[in-house]
N, C-alpha and C positions, 0 to 999 in steps of 0.2 A: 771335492768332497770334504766334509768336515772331519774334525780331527775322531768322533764320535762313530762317522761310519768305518773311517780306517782301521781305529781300532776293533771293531767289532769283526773288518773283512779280514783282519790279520792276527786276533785272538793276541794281539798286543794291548796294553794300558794303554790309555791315556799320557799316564806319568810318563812312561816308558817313551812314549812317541814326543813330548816335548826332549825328552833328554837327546833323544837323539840329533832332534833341532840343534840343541844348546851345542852339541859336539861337532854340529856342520856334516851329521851325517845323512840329514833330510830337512829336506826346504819345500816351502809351505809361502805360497803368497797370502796374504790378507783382505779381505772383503773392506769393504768402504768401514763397518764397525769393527774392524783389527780380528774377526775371526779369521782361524786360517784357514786357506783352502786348497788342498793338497787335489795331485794331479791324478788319475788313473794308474800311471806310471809307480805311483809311490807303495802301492799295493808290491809289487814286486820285492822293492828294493828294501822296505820294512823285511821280506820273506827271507831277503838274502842278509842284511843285515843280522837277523835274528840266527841265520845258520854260521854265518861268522861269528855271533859272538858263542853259537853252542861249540864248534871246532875251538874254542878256548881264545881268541883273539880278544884284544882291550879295545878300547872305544877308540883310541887314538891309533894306535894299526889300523884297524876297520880304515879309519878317513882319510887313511892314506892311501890304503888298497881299494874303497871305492870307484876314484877317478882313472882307475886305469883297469878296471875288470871287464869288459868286455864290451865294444863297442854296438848299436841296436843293429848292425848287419852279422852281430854273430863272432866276430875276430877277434884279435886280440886289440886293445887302444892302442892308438899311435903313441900314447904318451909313457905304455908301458916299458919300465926301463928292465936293463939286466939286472939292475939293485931290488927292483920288486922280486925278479924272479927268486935269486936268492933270499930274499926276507919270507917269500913265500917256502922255499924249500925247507928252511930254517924253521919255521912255525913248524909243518910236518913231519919234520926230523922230531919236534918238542912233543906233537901230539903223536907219534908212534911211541916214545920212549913212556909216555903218561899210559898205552896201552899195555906196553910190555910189564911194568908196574903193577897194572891192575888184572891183568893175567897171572901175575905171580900171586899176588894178595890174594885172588879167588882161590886158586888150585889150593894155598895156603888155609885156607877157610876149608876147602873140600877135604883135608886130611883131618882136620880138629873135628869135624862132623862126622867122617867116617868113623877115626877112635872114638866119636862121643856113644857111639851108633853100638859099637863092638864093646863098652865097658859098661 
């Protein structure tokens, strides 16, 4: 498919879907005139890329946690190491502590509104 309908299937840019090119985190062969032509498969991994970078990860995590996320029978990749596992725990450890933060800051907020409410 072209770069035109991905975006469209995936409510990604365009821009968006070259960068991830340019980061090696989606490959796109090229028609005889250099457009690209991206596989069925790439629908997916656009989906998951985009949930990787909303759980807070960088582009360059992402490309390294790609090649070892889960092999098409469902498992884990054979290439997955213990280093991922930890880098993966470590991220989560980062995104729970970003909740607990943002748990406080609301509750925070619910008291200045409630006083605002009572004065």
């Amino acid at each position: 498919m072209r770069i035109g309908e991905l975006a469209r299937r995936t409510n990604v840019s365009e821009r968006s879907l070259r960068y991830y090119e340019t980061q090696g985190l989606l490959a796109a062969a090229r028609t005889r005139g250099g457009q690209r032509d991206y596989p069925e498969a790439a629908v997916d991994r656009v989906v998951l890329i985009q949930e990787l970078f909303a759980a807070g990860l960088h582009s360059s995590k992402i490309a390294q946690l790609l090649p070892c996320m889960r092999d098409a029978d469902g498992g884990p990749s054979a290439i997955a190491t213990p280093k991922l596992v930890t880098d993966l725990a470590a991220e989560r450890e980062r995104i729970d502590r970003m909740i607990a933060d943002l748990v406080r800051s609301r509750d925070t907020l619910d008291e200045v509104i409630e006083a605002a409410r009572e004065g």
